[in-house]
C-alpha positions as CSV (number, residue, x, y, z in Angstrom):
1,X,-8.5,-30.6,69.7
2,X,-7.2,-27.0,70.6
3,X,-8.8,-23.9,69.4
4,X,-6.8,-22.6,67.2
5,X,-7.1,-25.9,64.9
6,X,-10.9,-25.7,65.5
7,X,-10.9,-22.2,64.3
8,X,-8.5,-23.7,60.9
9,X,-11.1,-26.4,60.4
10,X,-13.9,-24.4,60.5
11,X,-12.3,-21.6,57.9
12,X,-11.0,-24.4,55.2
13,X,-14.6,-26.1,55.9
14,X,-16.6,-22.1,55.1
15,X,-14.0,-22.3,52.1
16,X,-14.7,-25.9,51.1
17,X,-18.8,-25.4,50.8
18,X,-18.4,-21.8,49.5
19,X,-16.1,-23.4,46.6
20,X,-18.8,-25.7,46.1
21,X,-21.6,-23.7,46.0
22,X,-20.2,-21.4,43.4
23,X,-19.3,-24.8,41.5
24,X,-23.3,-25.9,41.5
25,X,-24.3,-22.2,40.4
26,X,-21.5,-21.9,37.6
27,X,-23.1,-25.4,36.6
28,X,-26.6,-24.4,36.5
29,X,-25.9,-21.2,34.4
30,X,-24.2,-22.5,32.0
31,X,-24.5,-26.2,31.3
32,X,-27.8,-26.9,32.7
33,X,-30.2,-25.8,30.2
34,X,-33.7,-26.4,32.0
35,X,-31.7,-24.0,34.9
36,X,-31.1,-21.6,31.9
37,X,-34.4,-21.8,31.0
38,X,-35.6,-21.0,34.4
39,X,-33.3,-17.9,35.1
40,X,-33.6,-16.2,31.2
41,X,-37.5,-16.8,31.3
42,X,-39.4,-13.6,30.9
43,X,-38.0,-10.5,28.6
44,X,-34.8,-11.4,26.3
45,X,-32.5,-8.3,25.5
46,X,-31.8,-8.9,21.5
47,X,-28.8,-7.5,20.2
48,X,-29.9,-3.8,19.2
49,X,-30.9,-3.9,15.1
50,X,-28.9,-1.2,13.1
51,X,-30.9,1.6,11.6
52,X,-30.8,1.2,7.5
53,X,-31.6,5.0,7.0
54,X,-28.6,6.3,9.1
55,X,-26.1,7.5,6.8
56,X,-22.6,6.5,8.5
57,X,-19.4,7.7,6.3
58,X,-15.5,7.6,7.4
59,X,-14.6,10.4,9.0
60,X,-10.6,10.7,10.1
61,X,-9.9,12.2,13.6
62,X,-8.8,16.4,12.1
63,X,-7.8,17.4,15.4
64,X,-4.8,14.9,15.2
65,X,-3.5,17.3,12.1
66,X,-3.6,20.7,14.2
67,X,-0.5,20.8,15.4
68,X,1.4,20.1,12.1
69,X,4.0,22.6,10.9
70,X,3.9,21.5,7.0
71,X,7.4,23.0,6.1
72,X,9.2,22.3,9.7
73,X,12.0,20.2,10.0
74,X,13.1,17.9,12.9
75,X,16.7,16.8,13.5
76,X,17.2,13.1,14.1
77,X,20.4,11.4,15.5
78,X,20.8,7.4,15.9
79,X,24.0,5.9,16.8
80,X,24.2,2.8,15.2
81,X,25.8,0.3,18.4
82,X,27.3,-2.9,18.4
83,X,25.3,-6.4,18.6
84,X,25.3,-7.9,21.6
85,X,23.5,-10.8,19.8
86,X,23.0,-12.7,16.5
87,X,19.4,-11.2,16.5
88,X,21.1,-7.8,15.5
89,X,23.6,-6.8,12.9
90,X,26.3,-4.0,12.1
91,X,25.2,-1.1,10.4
92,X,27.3,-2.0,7.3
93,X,24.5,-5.0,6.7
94,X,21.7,-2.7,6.9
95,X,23.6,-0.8,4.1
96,X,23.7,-3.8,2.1
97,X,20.4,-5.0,2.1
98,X,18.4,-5.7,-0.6
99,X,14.9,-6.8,-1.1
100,X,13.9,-10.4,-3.5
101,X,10.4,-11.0,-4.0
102,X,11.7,-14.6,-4.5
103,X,14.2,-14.9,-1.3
104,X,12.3,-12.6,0.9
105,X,15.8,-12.5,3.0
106,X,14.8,-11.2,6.6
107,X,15.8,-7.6,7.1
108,X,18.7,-6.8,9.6
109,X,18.1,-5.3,12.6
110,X,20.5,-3.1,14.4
111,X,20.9,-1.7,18.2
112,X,20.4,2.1,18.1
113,X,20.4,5.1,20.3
114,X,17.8,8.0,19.0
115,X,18.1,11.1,20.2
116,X,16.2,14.3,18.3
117,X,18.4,17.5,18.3
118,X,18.9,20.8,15.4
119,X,21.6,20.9,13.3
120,X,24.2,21.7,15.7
121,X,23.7,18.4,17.5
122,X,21.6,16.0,19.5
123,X,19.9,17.3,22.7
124,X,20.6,15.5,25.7
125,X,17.1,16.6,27.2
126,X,15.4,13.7,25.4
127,X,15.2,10.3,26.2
128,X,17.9,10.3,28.9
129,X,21.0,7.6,28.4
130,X,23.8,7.6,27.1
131,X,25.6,6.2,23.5
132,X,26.2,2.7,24.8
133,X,22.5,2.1,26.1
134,X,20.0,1.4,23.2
135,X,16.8,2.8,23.2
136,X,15.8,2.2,19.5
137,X,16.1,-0.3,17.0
138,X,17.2,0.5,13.1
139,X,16.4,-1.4,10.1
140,X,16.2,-0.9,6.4
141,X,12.9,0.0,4.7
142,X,11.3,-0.2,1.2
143,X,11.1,-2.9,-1.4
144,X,12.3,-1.3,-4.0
145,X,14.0,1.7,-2.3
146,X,16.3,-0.7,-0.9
147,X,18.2,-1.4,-3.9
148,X,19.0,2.0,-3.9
149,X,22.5,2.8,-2.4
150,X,20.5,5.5,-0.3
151,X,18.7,3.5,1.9
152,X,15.0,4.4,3.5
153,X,15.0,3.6,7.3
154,X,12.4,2.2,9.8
155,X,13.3,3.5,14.0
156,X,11.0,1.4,16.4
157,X,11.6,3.1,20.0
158,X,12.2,0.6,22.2
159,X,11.2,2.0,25.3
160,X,8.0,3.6,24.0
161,X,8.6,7.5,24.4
162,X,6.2,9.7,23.0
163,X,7.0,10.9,19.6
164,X,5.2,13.4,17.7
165,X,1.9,12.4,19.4
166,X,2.2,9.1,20.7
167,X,4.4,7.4,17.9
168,X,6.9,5.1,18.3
169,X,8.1,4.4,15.1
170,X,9.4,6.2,12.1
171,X,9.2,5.5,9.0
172,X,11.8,7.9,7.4
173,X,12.1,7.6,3.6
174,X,14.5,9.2,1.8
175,X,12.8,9.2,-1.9
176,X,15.8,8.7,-4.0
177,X,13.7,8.7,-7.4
178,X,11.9,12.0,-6.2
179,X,13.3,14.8,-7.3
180,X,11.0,17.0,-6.2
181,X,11.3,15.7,-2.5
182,X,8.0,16.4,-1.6
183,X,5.4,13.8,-3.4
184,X,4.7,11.8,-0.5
185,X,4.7,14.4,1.9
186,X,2.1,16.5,-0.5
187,X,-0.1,13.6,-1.1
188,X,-0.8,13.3,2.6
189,X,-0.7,16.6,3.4
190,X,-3.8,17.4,0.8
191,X,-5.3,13.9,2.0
192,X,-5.8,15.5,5.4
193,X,-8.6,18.4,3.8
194,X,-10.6,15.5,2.2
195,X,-13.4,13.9,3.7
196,X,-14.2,9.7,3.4
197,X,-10.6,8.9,4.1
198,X,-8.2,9.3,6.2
199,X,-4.4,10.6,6.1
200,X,-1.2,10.0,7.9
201,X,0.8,12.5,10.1
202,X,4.0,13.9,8.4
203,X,7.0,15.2,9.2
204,X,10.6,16.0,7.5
205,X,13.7,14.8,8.8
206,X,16.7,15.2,8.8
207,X,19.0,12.2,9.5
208,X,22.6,11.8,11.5
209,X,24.0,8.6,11.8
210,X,26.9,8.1,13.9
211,X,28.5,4.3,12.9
212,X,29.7,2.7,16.4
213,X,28.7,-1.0,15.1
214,X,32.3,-2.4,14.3
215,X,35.9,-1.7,15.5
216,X,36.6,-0.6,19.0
217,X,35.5,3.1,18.5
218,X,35.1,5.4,21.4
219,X,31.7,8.2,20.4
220,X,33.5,10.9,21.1
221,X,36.1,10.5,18.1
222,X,33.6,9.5,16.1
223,X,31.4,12.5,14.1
224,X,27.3,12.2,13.4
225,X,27.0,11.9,9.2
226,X,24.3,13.8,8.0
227,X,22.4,12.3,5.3
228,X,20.1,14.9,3.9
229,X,16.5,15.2,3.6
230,X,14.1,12.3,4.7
231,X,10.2,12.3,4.9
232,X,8.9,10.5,8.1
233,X,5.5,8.9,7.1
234,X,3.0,7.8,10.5
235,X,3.6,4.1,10.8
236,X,-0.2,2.2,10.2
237,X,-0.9,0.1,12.8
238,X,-3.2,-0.2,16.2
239,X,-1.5,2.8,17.4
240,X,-3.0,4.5,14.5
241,X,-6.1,3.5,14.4
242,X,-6.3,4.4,18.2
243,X,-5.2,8.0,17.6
244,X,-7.5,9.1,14.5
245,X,-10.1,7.9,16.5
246,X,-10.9,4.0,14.9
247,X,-11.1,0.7,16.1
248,X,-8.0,-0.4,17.4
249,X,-9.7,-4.1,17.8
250,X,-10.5,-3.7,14.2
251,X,-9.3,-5.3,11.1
252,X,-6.2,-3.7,9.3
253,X,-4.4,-5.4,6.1
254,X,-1.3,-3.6,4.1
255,X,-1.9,-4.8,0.4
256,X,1.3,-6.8,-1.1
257,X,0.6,-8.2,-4.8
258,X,-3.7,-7.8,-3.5
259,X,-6.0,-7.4,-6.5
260,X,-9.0,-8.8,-4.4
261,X,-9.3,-12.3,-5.8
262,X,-10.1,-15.0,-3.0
263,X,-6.5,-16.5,-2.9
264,X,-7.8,-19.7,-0.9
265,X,-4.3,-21.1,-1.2
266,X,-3.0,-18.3,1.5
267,X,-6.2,-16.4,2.8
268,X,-7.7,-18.8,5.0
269,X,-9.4,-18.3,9.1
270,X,-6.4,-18.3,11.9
271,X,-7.9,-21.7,13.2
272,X,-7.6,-23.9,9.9
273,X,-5.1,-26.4,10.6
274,X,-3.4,-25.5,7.3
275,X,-3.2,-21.7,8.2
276,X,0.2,-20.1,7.2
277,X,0.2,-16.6,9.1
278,X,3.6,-15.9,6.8
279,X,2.3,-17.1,3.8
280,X,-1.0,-15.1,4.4
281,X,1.3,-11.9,4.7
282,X,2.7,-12.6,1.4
283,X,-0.9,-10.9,0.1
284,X,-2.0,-9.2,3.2
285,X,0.2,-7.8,6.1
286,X,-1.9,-8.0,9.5
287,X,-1.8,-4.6,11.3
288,X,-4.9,-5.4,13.6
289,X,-7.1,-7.9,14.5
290,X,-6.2,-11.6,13.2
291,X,-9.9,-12.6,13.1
292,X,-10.0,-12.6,9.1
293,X,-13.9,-14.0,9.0
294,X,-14.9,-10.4,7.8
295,X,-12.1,-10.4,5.0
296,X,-13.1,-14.1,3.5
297,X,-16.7,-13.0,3.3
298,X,-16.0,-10.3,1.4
299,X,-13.7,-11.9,-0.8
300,X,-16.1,-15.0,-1.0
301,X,-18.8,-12.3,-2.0
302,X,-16.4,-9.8,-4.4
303,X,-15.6,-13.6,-6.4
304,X,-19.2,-14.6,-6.4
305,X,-19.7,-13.2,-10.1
306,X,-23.8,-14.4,-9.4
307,X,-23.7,-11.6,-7.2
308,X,-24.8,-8.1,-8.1
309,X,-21.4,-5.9,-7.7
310,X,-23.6,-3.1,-6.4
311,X,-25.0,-5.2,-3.7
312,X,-21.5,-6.0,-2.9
313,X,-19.8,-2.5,-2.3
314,X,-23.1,-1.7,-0.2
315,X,-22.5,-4.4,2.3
316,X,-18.8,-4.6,2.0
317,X,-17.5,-1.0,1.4
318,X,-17.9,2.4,1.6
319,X,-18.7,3.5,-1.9
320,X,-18.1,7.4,-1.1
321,X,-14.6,6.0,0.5
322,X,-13.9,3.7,-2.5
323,X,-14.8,6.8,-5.2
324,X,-12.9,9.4,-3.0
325,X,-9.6,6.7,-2.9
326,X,-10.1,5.9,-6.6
327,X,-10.3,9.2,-8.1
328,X,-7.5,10.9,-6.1
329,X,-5.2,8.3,-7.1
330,X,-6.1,9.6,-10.2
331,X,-5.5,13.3,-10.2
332,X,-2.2,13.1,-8.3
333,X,-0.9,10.1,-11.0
334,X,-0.7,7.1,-8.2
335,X,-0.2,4.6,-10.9
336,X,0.9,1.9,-8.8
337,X,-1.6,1.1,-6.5
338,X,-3.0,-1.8,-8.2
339,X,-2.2,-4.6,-6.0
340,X,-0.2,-2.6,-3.1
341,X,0.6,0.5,-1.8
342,X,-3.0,0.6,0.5
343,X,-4.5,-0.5,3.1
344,X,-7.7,-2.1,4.1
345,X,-9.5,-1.2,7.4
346,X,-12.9,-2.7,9.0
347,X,-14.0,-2.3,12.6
348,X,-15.1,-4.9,14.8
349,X,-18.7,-3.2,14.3
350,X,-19.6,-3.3,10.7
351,X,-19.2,-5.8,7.7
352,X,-17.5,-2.7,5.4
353,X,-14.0,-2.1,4.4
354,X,-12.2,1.7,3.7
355,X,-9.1,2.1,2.1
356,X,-6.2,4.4,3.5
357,X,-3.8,5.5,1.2
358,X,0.0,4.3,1.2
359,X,3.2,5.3,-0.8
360,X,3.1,7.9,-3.1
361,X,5.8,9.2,-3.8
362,X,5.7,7.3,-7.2
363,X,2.8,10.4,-7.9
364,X,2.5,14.2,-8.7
365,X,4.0,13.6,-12.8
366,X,6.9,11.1,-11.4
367,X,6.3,8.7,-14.6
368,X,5.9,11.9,-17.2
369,X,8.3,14.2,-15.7
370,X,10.8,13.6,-19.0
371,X,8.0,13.0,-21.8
372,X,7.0,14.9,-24.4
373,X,4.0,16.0,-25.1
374,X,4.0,13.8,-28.4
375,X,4.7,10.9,-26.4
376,X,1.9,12.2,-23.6
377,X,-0.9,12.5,-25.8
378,X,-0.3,9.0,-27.5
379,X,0.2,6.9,-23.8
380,X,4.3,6.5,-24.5
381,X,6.5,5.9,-21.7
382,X,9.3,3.6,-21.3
383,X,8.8,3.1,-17.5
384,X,5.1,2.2,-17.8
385,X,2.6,0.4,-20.3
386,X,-0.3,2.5,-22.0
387,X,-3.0,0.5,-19.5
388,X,-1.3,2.2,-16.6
389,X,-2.5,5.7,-17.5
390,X,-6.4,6.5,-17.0
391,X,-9.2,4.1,-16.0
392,X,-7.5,1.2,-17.4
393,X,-5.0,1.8,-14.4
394,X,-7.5,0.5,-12.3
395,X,-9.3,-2.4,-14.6
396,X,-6.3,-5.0,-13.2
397,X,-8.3,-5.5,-9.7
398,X,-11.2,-7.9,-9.4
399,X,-12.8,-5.2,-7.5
400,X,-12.4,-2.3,-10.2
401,X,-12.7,-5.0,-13.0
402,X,-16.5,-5.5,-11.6
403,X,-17.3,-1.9,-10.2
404,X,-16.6,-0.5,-13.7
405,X,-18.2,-2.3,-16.0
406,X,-21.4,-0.4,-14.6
407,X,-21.5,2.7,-16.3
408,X,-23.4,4.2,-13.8
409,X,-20.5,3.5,-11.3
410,X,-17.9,5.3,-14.3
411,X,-20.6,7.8,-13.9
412,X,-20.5,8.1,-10.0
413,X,-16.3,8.0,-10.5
414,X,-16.6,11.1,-13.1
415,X,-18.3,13.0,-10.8
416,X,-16.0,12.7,-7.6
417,X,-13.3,13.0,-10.3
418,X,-15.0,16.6,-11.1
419,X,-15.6,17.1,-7.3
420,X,-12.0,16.8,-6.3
421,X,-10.6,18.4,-8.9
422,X,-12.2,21.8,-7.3
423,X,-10.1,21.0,-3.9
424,X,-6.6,19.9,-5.9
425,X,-6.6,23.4,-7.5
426,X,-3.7,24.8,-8.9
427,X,-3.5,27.8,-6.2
428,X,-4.4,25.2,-3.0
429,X,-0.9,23.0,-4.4
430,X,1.3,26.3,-4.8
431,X,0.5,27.4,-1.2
432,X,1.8,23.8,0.1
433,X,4.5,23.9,-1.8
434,X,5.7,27.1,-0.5
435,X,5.6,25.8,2.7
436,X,8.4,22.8,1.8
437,X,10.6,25.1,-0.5
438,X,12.4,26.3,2.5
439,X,13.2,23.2,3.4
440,X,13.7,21.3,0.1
441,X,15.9,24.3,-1.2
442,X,17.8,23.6,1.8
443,X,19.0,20.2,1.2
444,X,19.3,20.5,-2.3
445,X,22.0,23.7,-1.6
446,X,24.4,20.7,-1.2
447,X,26.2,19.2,-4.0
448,X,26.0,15.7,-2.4
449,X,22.4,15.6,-2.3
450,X,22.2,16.8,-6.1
451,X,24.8,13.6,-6.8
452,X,22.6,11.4,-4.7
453,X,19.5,12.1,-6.9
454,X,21.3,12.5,-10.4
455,X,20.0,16.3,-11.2
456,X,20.9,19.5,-11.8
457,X,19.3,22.4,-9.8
458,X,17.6,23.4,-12.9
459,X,16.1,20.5,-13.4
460,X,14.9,20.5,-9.7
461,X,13.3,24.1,-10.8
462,X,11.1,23.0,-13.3
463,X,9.9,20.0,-11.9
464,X,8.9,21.5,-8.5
465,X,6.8,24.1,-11.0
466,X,5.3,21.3,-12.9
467,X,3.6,20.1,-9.8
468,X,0.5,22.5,-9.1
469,X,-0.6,21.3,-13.0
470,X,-0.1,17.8,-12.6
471,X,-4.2,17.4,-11.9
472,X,-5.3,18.7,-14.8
473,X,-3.0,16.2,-17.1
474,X,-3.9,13.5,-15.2
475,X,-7.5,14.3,-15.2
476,X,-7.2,14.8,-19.4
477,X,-5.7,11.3,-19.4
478,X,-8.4,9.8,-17.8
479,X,-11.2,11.7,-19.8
480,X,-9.4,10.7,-23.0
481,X,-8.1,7.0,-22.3
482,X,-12.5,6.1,-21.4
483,X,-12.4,6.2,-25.4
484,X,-10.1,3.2,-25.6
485,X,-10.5,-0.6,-24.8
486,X,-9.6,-2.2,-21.5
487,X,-6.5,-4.6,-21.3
488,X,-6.6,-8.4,-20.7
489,X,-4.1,-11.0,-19.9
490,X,-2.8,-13.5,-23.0
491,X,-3.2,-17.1,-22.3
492,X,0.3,-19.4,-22.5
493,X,0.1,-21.6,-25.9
494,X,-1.9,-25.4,-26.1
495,X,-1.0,-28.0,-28.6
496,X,-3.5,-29.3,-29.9
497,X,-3.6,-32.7,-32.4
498,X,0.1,-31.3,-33.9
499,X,-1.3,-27.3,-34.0
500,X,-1.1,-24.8,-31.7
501,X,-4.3,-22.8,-29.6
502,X,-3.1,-19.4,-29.0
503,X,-5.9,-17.2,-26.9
504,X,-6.7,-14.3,-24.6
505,X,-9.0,-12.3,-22.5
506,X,-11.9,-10.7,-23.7
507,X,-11.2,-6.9,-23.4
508,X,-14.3,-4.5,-22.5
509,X,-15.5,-1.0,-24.4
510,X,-17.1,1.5,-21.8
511,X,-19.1,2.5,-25.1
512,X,-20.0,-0.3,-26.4
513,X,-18.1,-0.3,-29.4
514,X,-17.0,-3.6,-31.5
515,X,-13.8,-4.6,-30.8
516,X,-11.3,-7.0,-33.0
517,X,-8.0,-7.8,-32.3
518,X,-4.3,-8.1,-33.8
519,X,-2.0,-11.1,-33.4
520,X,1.7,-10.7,-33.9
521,X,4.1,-13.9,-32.8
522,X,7.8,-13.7,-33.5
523,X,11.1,-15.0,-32.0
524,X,12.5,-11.7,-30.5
525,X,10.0,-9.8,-27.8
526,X,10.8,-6.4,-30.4
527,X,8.4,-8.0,-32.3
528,X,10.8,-7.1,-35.3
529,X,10.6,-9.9,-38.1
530,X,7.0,-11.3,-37.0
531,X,6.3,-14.9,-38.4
532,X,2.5,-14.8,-37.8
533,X,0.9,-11.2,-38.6
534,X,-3.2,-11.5,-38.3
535,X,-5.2,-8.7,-38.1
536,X,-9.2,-8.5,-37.8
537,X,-9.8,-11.2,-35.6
538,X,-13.0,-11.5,-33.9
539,X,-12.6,-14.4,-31.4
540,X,-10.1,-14.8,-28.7
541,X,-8.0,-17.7,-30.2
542,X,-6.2,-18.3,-33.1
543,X,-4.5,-21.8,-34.2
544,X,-1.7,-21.3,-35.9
545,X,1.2,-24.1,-36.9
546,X,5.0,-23.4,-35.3
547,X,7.2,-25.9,-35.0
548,X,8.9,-26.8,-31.5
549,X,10.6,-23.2,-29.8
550,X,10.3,-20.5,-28.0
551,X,8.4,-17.7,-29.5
552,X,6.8,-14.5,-28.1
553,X,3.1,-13.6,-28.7
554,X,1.3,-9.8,-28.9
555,X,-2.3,-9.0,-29.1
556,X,-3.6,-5.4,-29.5
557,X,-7.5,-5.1,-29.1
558,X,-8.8,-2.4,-31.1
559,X,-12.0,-0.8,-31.3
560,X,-14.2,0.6,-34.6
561,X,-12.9,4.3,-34.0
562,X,-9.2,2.5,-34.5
563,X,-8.4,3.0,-30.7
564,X,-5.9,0.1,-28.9
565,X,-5.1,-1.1,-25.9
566,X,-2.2,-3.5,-25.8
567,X,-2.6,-7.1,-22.8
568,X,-1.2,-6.5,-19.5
569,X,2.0,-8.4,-20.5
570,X,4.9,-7.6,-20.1
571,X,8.8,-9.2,-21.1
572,X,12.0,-7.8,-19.9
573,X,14.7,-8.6,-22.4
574,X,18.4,-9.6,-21.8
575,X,19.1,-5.3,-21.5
576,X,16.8,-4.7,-19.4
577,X,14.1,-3.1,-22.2
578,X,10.2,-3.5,-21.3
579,X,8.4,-5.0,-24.0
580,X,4.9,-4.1,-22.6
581,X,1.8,-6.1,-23.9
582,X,4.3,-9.0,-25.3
583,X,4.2,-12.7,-24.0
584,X,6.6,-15.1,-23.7
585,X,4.9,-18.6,-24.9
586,X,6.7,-22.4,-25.7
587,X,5.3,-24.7,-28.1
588,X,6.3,-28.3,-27.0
């Protein structure tokens, strides 16, 4: 045998017992337990026991917000390009998009090229290229912004340049039911002096699109369209949490139709076999970590009604988090965050949840901007129902529903109410908004923008002046609607040996008071021409005789002082009318 193949032996031999060596140890460590018991005997490290007495609250990362210029503007420019694929679409789709709850039609996606500028053009400093190479993806955002004709976009940069600290997308949202053009923008802006919760990095826009999708069209003889005024809002997801400072590892879930029931139809562990990750979005977008263990033992434990509900939000959540998001939803008039519009974060290190605010431009007087103050002081609004102004806002949520009924936790919410209300002072909202007029009075200089958004500059005028009082109405409502009873849900109608079992909820007095209730059926959801009128009625059903049809059903719960709450009901007629509290029921 020559040496060289000696020498080849002899190192695949060294290999060969070296292999088999660490094969014997890897055995003995970990499947041999008398080895383990060997090695391990003597001292065990436990995992480290938390200290009960330290008092840990949610602090967001402040520094993130130094170098934001509350009234600046930034000039955007995408060039919509053609699709190379059937994965991306023409910008004329993305125009035409809207969202279904009951479709859920995927969104179209379009090949962009972003490019930041002023408003003489684009720079060509930034992200190097040119109009034919994408860099950025466009789609439409919104649920209900994108039925509007002026669409709300999303901008995911593909090739991950920095952006305003590290972001990559933009969510730019043009607002087109805000006239004031500032809600969401103010909301987050104030959220960022608060302390429990955290805020999101802001930034106006404004947006060129140049259209090179369709047709043969050379860039140069085509022109950028500007199209006004546009709020980008920091996108919430591991990038976020990595930048304010939070666990990126962590669990992060954006609320779609959420009101903390257990859902066990949708919610269920990633490893069931039945496990629907887009069903599961339906309720709860995943932002972070996919391990949901954390989430169904809170949900387990919220649903638990054995439970104490105090014991709950101390194991669960932050209860200086959950006041502070409750009562500033509150003062600024966030009526519709019941089941969306927040999220839900927990880190890998702890059992508890924190909320972060979401979408408020629906705020700051939005739903009483044309009321009067008749129609103010008696709950009257043709957009919303009376349950959707003051505490009953929040009574729809099996969280809230629980967390209230303490009055020692109404207590608790009066008093952050009366702690905030020191920090959204009337002086603190005018500075801020002297910082956006510049901007704002800008865009709204242009008739276009005025036709876009239905107004007159007048109007415009005494809106934007309403806002820096808009705390203290809200915070009246809430003081006075505590006097009235909480809503409930009607039941749908039972037949029952030839009659018929009408019921409903049990509604709930913060005082204590009696409560009886008012049954009104009819065949038109007016309620005009009832043919059952009952009033006094102490239980929650009624059985009434009707013969076969379709009928609509109303009960009003009212208290001994004569205050009333209508059910959370709600039918929309033929025209388009909201008949709030009102049920649609068949007897067959």
């Amino acid at each position: 045998m020559r040496l060289g193949s000696i020498k080849r032996f002899g190192i695949v031999l060294l290999l060969f017992l070296l292999l088999m060596s660490l094969g014997f140890i890897t055995y003995k460590l970990f499947f041999d337990k008398d080895a383990k018991d060997d090695i391990f005997e003597g001292d065990v490290f436990p995992e480290p026991v938390m200290d009960p007495n330290e008092d840990f609250h949610f602090q967001d990362a402040d520094a993130i917000y130094k170098n934001d210029i509350d009234g600046s503007v930034v000039d955007v420019y995408v060039t919509v390009l053609p699709p190379d694929s059937n994965k991306y679409s023409v910008y004329s789709e993305l125009l035409a998009y809207k969202f279904d709850y009951n479709t859920r039609v995927k969104k179209p996606i379009a090949k962009a090229f972003f490019q930041l500028g002023d408003e003489n053009g684009p720079k060509s400093d930034f992200l190097q290229g040119f109009d034919e190479t994408a860099n950025a993806v466009i789609m439409p955002r919104g649920h209900s912004s994108s039925r509007s004709p002026h669409k709300s976009y999303k901008i995911k940069l593909i090739d991950k340049e920095s952006l305003w600290g590290a972001q990559t997308t933009l969510n730019l949202n043009y607002h087109p039911g805000d006239k004031t053009r500032v809600r969401n923008k103010l909301s987050y802006d104030l959220y960022e002096g608060l302390d429990n919760i955290p805020s999101c990095r802001t930034q106006f826009v404004r947006l060129h699109i140049k259209d090179l999708s369709e047709g043969d069209k050379k860039s140069s003889d085509v022109p950028f369209k500007s199209l006004g005024l546009f709020t980008h809002v920091e996108q919430l997801n591991r990038r976020y949490l990595t930048s304010h400072g939070l666990d990126s590892d962590g669990n992060l879930y954006k609320a779609h139709g959420f009101a903390f029931y257990r859902y066990p139809e949708v919610l269920k562990l990633a490893t069931d076999p039945s496990y629907n990750e887009e069903k599961f979005e339906e309720r709860l977008a995943i932002h972070g970590s996919k391990d949901h263990k954390n989430l169904l033992a809170m949900l387990d434990a919220l649903n638990d009604v054995s439970m104490d509900i105090d014991d709950v939000i101390d194991k669960y959540f932050d209860r200086d988090n959950y006041l502070t998001w409750m009562a500033s939803n509150i003062i600024i008039g966030n009526q519709d965050t019941v089941g969306q519009n927040f999220l839900i974060y927990s880190p890998k290190s702890s059992d508890k949840f924190y909320f972060i605010p979401w979408d408020c431009d629906g705020a700051w007087g939005w739903v009483f901007a044309d009321m009067t103050e008749e129609q103010l002081n008696n709950f009257e609004n043709i957009r919303y129902a009376d349950w959707q102004f003051g505490i009953q806002n929040l009574w729809a949520t099996k969280l809230n529903n629980r967390f209230l009924r303490k009055n020692k936790n109404v207590e608790a919410l009066d008093k952050k109410l009366d702690e905030l209300m020191q920090y959204y002072s009337p002086e603190r909202i005018r500075e801020q908004l002297k910082k956006y007029y510049p901007a704002v009075s800008n865009d709204l200089s242009k008739y276009k923008t005025l036709e876009n958004l239905s107004m007159s500059t007048a109007e415009f005028a005494h809106i934007y002046n309403m806002l820096p009082n808009i705390p203290q109405i809200n915070y009246d409502i809430y003081i006075n609607s505590k006097a009235r009873p909480m809503p409930f849900y009607q039941n749908p109608a039972e037949v029952k040996d030839g009659k018929v079992l009408l019921s409903w909820g049990q509604s709930y007095d913060l005082q204590n008071d009696p409560i009886h209730y008012e049954l009104t059926v009819a065949k038109t959801p007016d309620m005009m021409n009832p043919i059952i009128s009952k009033t006094g009625l102490t239980e929650n059903s009624f059985v009434v005789e009707l013969p076969f049809g379709h009928y609509y059903m109303k009960v009003v719960a009212v208290d001994s002082n004569g205050n009333r709450m209508n059910a959370f009901d709600k039918v929309v007629d033929e025209n388009r009318i909201k008949h709030f509290g009102v049920r649609a029921i068949d007897v067959k």
